[in-house]
mmCIF file of the N, C-alpha and C atoms, coordinates in Angstrom:
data_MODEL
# 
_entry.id   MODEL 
# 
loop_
_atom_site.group_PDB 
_atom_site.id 
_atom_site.type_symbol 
_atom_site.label_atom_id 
_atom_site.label_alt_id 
_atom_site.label_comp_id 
_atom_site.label_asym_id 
_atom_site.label_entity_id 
_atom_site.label_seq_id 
_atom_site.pdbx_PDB_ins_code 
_atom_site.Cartn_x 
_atom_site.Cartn_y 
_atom_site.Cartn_z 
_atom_site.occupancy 
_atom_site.B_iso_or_equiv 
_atom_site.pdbx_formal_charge 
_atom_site.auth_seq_id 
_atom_site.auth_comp_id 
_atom_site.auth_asym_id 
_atom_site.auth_atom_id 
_atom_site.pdbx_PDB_model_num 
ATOM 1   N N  . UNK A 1 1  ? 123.022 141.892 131.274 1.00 0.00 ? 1  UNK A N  1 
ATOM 2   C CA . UNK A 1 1  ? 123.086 141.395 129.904 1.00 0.00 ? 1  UNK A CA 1 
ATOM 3   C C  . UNK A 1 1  ? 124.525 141.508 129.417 1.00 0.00 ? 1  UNK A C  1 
ATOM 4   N N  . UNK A 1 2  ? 125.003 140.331 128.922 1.00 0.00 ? 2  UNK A N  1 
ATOM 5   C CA . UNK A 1 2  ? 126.308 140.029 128.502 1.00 0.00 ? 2  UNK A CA 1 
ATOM 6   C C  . UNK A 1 2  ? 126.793 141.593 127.290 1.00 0.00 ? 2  UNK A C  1 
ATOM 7   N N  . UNK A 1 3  ? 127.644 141.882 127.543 1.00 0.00 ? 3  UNK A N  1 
ATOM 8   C CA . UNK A 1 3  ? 128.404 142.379 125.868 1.00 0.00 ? 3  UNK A CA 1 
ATOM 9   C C  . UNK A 1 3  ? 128.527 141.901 125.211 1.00 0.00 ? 3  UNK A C  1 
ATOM 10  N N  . UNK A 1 4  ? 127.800 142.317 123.917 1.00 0.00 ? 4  UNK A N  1 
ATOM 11  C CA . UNK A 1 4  ? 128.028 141.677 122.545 1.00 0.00 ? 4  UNK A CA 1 
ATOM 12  C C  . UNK A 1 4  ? 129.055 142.142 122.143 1.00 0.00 ? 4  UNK A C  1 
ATOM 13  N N  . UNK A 1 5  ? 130.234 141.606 121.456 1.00 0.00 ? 5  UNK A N  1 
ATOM 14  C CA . UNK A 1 5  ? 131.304 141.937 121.105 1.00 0.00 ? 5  UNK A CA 1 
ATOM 15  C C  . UNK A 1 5  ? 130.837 141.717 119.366 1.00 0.00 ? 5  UNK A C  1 
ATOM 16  N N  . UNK A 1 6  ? 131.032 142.988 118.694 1.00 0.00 ? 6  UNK A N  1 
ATOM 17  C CA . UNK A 1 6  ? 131.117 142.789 117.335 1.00 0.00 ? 6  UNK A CA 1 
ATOM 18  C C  . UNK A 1 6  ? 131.945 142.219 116.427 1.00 0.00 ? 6  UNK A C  1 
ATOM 19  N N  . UNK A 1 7  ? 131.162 141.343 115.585 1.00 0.00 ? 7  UNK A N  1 
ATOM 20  C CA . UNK A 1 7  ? 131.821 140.554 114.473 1.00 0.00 ? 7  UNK A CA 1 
ATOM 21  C C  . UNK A 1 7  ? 132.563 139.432 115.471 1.00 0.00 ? 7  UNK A C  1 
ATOM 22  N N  . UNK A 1 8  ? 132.203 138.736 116.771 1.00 0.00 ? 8  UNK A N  1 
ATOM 23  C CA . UNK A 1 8  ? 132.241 137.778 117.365 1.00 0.00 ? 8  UNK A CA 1 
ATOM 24  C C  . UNK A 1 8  ? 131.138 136.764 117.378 1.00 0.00 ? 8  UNK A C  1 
ATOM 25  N N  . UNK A 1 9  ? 131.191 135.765 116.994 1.00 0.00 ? 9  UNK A N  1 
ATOM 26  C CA . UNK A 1 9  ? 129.258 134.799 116.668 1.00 0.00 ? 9  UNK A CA 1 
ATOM 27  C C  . UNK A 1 9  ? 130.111 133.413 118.043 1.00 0.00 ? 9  UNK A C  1 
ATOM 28  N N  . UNK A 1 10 ? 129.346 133.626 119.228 1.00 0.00 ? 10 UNK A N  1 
ATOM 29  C CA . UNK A 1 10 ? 129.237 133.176 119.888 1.00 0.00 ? 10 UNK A CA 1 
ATOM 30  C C  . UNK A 1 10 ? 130.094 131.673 120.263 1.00 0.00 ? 10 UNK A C  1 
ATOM 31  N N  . UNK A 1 11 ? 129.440 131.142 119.321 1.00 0.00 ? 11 UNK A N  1 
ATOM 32  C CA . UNK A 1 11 ? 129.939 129.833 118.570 1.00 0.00 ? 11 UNK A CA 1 
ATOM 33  C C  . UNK A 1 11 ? 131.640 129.754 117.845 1.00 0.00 ? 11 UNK A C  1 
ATOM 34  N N  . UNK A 1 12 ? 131.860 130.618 117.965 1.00 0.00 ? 12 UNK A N  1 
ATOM 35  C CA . UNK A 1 12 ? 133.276 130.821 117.145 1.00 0.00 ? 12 UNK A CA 1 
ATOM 36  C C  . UNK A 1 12 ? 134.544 130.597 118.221 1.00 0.00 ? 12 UNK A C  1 
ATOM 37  N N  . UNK A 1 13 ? 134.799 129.623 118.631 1.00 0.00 ? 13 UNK A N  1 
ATOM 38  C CA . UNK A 1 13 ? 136.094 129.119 119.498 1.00 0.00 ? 13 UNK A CA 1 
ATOM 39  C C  . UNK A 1 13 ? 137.499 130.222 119.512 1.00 0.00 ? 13 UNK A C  1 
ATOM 40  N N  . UNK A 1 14 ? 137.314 130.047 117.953 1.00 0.00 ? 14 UNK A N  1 
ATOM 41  C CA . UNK A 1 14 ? 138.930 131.131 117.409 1.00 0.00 ? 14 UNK A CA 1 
ATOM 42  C C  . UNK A 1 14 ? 138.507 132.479 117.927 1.00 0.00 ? 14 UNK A C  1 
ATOM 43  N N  . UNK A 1 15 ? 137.993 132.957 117.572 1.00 0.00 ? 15 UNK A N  1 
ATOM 44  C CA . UNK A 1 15 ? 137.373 134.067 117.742 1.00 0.00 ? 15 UNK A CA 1 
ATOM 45  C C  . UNK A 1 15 ? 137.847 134.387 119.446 1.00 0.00 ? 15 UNK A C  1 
ATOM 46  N N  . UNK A 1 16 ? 136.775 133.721 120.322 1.00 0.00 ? 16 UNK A N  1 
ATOM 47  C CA . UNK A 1 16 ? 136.906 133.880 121.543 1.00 0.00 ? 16 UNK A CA 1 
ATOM 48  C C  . UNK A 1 16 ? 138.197 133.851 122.051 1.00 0.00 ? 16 UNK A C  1 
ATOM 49  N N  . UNK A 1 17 ? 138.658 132.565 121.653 1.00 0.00 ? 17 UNK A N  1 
ATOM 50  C CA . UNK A 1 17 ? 140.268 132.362 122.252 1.00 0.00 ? 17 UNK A CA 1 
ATOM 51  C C  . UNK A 1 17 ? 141.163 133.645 122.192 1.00 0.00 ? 17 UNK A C  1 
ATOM 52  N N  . UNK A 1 18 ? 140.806 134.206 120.438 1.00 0.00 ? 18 UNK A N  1 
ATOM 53  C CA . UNK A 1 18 ? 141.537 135.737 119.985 1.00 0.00 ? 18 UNK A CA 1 
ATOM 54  C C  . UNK A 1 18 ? 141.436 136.687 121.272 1.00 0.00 ? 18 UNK A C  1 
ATOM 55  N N  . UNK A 1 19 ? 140.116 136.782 121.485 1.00 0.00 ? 19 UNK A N  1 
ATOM 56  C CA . UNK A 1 19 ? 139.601 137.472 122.111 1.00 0.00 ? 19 UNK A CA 1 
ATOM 57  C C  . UNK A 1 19 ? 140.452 137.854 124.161 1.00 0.00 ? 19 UNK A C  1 
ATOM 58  N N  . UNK A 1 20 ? 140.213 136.599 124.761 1.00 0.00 ? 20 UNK A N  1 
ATOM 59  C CA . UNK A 1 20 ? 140.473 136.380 125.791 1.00 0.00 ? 20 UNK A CA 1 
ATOM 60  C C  . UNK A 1 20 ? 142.341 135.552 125.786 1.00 0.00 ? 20 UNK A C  1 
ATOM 61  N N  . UNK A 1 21 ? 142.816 134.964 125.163 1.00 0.00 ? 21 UNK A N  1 
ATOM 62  C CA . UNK A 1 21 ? 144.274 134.503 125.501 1.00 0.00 ? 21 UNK A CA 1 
ATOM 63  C C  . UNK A 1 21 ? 145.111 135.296 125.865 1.00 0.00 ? 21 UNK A C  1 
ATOM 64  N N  . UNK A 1 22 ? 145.879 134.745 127.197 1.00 0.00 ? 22 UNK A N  1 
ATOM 65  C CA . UNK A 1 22 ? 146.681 135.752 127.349 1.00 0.00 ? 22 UNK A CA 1 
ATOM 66  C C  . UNK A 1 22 ? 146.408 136.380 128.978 1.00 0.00 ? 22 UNK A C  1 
ATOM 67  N N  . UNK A 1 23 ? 145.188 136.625 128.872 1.00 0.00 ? 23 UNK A N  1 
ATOM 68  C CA . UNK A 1 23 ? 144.558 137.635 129.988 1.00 0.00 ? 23 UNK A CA 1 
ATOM 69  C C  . UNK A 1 23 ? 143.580 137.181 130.951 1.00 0.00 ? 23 UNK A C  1 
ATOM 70  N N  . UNK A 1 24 ? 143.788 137.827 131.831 1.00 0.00 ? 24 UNK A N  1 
ATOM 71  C CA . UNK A 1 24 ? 142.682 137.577 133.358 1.00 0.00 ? 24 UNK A CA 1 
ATOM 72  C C  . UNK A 1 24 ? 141.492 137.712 132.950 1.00 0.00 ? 24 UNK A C  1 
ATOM 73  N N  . UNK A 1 25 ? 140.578 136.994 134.071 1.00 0.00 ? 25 UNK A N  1 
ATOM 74  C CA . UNK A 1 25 ? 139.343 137.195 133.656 1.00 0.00 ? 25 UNK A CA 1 
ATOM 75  C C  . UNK A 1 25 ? 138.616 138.265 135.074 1.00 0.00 ? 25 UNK A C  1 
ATOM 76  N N  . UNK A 1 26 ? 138.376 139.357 134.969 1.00 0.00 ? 26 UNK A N  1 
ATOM 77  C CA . UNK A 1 26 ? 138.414 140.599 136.114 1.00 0.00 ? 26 UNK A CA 1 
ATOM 78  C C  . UNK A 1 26 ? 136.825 140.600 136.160 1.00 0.00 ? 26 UNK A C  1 
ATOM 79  N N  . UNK A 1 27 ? 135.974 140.738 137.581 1.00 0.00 ? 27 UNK A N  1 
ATOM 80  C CA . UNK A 1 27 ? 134.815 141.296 137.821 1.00 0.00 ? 27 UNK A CA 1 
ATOM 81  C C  . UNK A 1 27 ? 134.701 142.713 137.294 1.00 0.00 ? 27 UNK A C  1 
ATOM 82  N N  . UNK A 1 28 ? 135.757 143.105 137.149 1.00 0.00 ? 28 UNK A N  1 
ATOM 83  C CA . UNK A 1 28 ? 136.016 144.970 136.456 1.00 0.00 ? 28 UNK A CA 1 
ATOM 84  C C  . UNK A 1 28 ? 135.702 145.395 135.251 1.00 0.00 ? 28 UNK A C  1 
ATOM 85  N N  . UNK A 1 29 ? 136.248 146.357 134.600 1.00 0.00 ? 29 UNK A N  1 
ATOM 86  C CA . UNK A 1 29 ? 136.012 146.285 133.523 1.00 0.00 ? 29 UNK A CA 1 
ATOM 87  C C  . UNK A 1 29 ? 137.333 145.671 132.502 1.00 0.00 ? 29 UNK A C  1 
ATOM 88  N N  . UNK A 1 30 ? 137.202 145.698 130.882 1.00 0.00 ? 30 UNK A N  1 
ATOM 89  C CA . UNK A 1 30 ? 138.113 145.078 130.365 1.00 0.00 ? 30 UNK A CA 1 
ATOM 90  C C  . UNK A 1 30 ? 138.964 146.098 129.533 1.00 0.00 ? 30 UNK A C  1 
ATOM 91  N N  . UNK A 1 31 ? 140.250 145.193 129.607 1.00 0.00 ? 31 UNK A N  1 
ATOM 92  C CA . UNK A 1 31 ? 141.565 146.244 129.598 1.00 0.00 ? 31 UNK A CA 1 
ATOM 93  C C  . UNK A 1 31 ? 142.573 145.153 128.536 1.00 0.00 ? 31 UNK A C  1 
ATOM 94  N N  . UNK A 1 32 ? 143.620 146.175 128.493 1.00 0.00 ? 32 UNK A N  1 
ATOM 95  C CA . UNK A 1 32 ? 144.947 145.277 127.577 1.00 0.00 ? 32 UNK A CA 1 
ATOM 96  C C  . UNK A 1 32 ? 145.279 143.800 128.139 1.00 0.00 ? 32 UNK A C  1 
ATOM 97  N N  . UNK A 1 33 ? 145.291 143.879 129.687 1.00 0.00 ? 33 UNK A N  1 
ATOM 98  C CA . UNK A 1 33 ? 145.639 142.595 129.999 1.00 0.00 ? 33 UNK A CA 1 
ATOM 99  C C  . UNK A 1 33 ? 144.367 141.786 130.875 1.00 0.00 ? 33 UNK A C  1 
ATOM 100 N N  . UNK A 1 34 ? 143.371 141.673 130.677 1.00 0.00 ? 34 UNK A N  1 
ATOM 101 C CA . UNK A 1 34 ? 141.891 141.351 131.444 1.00 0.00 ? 34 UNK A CA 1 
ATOM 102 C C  . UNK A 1 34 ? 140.958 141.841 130.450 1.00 0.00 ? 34 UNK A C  1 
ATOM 103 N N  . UNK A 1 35 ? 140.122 141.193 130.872 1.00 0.00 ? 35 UNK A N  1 
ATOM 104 C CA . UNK A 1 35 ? 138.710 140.956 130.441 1.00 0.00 ? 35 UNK A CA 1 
ATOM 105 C C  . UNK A 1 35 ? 137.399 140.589 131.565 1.00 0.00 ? 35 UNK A C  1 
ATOM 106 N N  . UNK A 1 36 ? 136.418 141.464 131.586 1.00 0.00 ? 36 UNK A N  1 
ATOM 107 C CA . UNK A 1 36 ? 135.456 141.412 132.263 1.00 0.00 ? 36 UNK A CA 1 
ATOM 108 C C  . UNK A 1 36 ? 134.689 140.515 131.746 1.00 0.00 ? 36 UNK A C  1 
ATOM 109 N N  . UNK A 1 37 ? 134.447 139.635 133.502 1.00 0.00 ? 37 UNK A N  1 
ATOM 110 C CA . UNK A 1 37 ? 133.521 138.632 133.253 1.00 0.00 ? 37 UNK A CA 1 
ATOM 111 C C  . UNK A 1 37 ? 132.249 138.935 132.518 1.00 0.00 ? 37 UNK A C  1 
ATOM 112 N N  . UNK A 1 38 ? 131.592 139.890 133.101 1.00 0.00 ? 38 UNK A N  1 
ATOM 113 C CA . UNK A 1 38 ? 129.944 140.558 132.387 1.00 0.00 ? 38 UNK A CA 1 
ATOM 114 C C  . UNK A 1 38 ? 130.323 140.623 131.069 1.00 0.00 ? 38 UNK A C  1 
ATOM 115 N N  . UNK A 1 39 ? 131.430 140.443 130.243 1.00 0.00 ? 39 UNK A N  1 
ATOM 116 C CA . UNK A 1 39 ? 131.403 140.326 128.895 1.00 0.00 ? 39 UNK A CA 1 
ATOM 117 C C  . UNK A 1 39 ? 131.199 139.335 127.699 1.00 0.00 ? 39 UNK A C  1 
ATOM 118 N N  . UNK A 1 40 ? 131.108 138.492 129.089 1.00 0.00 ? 40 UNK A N  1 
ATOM 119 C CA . UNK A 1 40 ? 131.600 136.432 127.994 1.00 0.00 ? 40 UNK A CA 1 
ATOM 120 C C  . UNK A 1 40 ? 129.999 136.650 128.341 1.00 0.00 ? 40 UNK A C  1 
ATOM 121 N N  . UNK A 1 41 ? 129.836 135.156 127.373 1.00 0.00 ? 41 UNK A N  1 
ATOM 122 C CA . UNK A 1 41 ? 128.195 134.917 126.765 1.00 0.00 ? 41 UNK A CA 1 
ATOM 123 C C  . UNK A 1 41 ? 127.661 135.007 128.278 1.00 0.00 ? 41 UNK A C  1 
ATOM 124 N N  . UNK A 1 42 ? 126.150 134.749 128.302 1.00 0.00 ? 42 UNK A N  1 
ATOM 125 C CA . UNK A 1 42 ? 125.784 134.544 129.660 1.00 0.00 ? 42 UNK A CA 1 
ATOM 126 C C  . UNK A 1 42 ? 126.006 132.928 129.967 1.00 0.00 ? 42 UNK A C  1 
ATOM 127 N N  . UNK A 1 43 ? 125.874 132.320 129.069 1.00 0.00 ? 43 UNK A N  1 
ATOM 128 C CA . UNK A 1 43 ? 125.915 130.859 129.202 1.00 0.00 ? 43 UNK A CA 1 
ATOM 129 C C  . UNK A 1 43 ? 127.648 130.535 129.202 1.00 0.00 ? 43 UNK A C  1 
ATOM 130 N N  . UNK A 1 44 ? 128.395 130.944 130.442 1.00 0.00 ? 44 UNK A N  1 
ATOM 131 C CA . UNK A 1 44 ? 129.895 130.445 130.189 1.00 0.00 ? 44 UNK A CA 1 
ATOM 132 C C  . UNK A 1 44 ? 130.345 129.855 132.015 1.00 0.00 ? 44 UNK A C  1 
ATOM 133 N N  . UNK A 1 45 ? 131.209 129.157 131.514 1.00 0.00 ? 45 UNK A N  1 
ATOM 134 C CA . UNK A 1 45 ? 131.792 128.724 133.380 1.00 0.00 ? 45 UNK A CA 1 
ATOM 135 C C  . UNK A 1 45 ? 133.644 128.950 133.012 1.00 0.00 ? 45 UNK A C  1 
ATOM 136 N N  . UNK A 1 46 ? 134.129 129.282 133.759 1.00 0.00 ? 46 UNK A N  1 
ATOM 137 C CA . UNK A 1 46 ? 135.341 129.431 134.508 1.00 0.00 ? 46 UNK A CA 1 
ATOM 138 C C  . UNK A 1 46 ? 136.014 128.533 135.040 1.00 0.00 ? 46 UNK A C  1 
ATOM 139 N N  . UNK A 1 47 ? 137.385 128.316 134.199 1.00 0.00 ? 47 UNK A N  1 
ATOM 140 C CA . UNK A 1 47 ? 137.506 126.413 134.801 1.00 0.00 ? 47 UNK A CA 1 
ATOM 141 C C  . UNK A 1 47 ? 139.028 126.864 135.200 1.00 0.00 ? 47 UNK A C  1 
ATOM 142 N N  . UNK A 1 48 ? 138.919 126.402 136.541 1.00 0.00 ? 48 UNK A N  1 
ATOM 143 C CA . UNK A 1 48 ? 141.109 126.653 136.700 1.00 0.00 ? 48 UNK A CA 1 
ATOM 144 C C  . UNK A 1 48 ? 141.155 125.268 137.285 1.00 0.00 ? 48 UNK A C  1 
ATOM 145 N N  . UNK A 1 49 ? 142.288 125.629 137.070 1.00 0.00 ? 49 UNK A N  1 
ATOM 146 C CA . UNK A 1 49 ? 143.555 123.612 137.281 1.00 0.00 ? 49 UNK A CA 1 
ATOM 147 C C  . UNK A 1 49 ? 142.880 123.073 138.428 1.00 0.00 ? 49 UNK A C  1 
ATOM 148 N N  . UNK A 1 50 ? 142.421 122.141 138.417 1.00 0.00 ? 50 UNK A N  1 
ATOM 149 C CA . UNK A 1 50 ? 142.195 121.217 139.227 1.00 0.00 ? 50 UNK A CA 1 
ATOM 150 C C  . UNK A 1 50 ? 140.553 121.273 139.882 1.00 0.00 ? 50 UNK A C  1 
ATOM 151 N N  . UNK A 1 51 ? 139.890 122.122 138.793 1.00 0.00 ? 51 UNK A N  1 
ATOM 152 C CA . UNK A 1 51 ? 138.623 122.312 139.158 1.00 0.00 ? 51 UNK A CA 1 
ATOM 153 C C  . UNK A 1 51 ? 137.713 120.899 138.338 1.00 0.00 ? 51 UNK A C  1 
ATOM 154 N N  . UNK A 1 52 ? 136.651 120.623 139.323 1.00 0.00 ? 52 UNK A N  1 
ATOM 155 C CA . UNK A 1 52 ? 136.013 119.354 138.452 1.00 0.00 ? 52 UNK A CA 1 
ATOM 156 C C  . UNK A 1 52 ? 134.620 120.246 137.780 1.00 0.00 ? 52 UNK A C  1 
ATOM 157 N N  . UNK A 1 53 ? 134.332 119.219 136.450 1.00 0.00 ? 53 UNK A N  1 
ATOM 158 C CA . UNK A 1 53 ? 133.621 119.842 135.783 1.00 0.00 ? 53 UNK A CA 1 
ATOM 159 C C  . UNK A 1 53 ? 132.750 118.900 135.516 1.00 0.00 ? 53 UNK A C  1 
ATOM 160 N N  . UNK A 1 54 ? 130.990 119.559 135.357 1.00 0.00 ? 54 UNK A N  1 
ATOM 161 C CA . UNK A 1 54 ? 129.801 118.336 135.023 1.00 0.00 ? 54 UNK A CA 1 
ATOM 162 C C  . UNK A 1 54 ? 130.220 117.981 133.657 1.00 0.00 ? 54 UNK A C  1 
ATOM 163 N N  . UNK A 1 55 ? 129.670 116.866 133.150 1.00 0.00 ? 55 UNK A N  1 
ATOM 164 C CA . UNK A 1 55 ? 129.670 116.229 131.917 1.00 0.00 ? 55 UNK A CA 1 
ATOM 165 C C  . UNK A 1 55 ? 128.819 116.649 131.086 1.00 0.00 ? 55 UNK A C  1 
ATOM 166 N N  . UNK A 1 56 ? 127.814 117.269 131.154 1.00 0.00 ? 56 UNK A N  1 
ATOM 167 C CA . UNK A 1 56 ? 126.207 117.569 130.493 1.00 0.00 ? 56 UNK A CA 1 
ATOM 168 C C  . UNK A 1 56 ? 127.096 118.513 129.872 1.00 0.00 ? 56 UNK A C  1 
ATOM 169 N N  . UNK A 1 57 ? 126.687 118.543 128.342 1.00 0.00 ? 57 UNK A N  1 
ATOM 170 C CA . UNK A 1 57 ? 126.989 119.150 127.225 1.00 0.00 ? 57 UNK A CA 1 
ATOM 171 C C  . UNK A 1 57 ? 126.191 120.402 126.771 1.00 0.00 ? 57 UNK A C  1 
ATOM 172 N N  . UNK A 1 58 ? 126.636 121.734 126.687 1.00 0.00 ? 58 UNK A N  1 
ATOM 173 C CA . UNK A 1 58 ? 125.731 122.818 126.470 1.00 0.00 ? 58 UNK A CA 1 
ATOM 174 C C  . UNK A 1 58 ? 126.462 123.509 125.342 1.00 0.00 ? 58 UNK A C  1 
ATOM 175 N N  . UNK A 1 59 ? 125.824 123.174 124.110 1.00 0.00 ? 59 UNK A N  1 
ATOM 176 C CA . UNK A 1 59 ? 126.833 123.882 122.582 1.00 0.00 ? 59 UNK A CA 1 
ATOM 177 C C  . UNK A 1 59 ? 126.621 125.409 123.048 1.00 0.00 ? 59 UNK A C  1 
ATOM 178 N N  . UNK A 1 60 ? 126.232 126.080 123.493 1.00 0.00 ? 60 UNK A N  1 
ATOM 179 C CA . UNK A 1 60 ? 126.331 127.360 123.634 1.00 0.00 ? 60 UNK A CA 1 
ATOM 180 C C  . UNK A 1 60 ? 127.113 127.674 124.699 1.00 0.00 ? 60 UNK A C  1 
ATOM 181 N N  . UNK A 1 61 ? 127.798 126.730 125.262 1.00 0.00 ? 61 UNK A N  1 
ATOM 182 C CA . UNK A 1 61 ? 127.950 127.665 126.746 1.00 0.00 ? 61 UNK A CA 1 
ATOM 183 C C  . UNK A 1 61 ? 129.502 127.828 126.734 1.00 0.00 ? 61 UNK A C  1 
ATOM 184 N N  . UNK A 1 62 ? 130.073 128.925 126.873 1.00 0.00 ? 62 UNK A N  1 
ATOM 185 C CA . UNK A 1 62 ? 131.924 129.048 126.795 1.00 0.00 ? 62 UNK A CA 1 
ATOM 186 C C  . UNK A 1 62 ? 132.199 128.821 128.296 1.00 0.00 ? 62 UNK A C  1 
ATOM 187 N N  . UNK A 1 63 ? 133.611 127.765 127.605 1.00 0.00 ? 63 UNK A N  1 
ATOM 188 C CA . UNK A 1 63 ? 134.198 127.133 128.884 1.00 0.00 ? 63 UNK A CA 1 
ATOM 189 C C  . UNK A 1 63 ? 135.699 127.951 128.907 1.00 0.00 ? 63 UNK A C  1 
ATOM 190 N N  . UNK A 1 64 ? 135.967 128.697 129.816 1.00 0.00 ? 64 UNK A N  1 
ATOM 191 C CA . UNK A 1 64 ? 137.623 129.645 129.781 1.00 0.00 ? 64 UNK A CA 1 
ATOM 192 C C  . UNK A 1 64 ? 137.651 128.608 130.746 1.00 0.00 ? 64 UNK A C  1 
ATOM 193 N N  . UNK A 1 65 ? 139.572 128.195 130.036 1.00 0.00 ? 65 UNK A N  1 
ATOM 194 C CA . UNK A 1 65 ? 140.384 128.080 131.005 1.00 0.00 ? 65 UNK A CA 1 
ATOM 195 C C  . UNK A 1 65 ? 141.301 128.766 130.956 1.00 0.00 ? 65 UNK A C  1 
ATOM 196 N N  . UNK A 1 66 ? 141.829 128.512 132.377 1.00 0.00 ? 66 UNK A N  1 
ATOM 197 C CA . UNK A 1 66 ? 142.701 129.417 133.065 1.00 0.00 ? 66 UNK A CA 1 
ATOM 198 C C  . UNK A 1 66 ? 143.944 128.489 133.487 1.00 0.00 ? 66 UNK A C  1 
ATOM 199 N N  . UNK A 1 67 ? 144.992 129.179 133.546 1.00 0.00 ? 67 UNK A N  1 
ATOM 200 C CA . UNK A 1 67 ? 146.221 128.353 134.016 1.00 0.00 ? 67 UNK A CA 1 
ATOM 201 C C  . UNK A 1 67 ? 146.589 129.118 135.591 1.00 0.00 ? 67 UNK A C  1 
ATOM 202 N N  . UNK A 1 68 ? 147.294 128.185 136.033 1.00 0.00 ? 68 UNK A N  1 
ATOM 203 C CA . UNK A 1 68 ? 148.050 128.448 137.523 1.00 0.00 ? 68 UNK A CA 1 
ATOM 204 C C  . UNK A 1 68 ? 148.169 129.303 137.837 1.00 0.00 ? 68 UNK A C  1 
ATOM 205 N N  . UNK A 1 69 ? 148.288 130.770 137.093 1.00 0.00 ? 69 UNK A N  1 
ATOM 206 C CA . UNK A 1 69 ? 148.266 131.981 137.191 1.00 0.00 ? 69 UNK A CA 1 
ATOM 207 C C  . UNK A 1 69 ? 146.934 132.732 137.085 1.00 0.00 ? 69 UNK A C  1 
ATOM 208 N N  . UNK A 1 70 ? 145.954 131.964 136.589 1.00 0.00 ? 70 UNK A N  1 
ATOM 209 C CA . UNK A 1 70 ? 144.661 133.157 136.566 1.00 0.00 ? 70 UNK A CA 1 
ATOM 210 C C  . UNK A 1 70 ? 144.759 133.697 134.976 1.00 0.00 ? 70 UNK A C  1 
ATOM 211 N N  . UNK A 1 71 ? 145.913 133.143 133.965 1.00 0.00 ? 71 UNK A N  1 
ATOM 212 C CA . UNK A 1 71 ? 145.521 133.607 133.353 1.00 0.00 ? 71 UNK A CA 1 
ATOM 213 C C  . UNK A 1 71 ? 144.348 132.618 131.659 1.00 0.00 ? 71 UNK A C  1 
ATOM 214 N N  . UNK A 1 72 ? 144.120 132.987 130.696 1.00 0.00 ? 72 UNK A N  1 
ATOM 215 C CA . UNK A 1 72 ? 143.149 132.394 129.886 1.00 0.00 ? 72 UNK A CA 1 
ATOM 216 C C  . UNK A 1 72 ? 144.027 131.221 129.119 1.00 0.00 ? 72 UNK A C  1 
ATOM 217 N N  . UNK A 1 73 ? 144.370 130.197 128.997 1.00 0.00 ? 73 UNK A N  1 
ATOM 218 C CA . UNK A 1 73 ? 144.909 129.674 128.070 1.00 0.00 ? 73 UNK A CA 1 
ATOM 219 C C  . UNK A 1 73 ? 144.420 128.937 126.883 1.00 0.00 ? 73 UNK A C  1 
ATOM 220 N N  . UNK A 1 74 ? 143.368 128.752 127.111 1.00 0.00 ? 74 UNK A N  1 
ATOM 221 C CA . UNK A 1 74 ? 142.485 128.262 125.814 1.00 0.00 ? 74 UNK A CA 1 
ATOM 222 C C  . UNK A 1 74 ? 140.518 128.202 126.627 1.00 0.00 ? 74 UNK A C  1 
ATOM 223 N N  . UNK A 1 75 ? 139.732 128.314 125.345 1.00 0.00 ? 75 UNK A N  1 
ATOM 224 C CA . UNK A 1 75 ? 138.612 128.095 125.917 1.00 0.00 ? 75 UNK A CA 1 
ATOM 225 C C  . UNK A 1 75 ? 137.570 126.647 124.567 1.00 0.00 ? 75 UNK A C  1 
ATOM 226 N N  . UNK A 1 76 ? 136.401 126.476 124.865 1.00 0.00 ? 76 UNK A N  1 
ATOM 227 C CA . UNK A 1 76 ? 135.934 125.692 124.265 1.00 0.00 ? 76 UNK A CA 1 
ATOM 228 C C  . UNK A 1 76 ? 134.221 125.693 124.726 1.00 0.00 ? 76 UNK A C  1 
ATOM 229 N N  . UNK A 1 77 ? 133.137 125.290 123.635 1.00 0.00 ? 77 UNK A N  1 
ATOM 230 C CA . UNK A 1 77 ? 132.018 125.387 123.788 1.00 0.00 ? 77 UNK A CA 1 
ATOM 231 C C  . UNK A 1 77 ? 131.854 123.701 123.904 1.00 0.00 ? 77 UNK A C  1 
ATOM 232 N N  . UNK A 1 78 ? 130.783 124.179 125.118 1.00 0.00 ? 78 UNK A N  1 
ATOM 233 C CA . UNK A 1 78 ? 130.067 122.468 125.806 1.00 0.00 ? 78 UNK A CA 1 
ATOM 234 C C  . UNK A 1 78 ? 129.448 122.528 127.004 1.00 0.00 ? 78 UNK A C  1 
# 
């Protein structure tokens, strides 16, 4: 079961972005520079450069991207 992060509402883009920019996304736990996957909603996918993505639209589901480095540069719900 995902971590609920308080005073974060799922749906909140800014929020998340606050949350994760900047930083790796680690199977570990989460730190100054990373963030554990087991923490994003359960409904989220992991998108790096040059990855293809389905079209089917899911308002709940967080999309992290990642830049050339692995790290978060923006995310978005769909």
């Amino acid at each position: 079961m995902p971590l609920v992060v308080p005073e974060v509402n799922a749906g909140d883009k800014n929020e998340w972005l606050n949350k994760l920019a900047g930083k790796t996304i680690t199977e570990g736990t989460s730190d100054v520079t990373s963030f554990a996957k087991k923490d994003l909603p359960q409904s989220h996918r992991i998108v790096k450069p040059g990855d293809m993505m389905t079209m089917d639209y899911k308002p709940e589901r967080l999309n992290v991207h990642l830049d050339d480095k692995g790290t978060v540069h923006d995310v978005h719900f769909g």
